[in-house]
N, C-alpha and C positions, 0 to 999 in steps of 0.2 A: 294191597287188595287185588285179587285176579279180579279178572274180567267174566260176569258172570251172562254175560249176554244182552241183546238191546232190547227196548221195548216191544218189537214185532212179536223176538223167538220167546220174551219172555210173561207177558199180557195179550196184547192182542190175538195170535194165532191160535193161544190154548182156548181163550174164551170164545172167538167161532168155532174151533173144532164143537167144544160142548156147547153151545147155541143151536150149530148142525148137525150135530150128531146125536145130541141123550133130547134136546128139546123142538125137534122139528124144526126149526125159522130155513129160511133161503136165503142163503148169502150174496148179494150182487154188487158187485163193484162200483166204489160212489161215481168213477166215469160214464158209469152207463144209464146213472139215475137225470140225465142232463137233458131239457127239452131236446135237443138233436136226437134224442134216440126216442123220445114220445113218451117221456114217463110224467111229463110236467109241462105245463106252458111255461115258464118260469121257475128261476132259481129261486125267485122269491116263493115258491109254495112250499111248505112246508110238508103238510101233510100228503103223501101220494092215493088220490083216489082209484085212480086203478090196481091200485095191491091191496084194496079193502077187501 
């Protein structure tokens, strides 16, 4: 069996491409979703209220 690529080149990337690109969303890196950067008081919250 070749090697037909890993799971980034082969799910992941295509579906943010079309996420950002045919369906508007904004992609941000889960490191930068992290209270140190002010998106959360806590890991534990779930839903982020300032990207409502």
């Amino acid at each position: 069996m070749s090697y037909l690529g890993n799971e980034y080149t082969l799910v992941e990337k295509p579906a943010l491409d079309y996420l950002t690109g045919n369906l508007g969303y904004d992609y941000v890196e889960g490191e930068k979703l992290t209270p140190s950067f002010g998106e959360r008081e806590s890991l534990r919250d779930v839903i982020l209220i300032k990207r409502f």
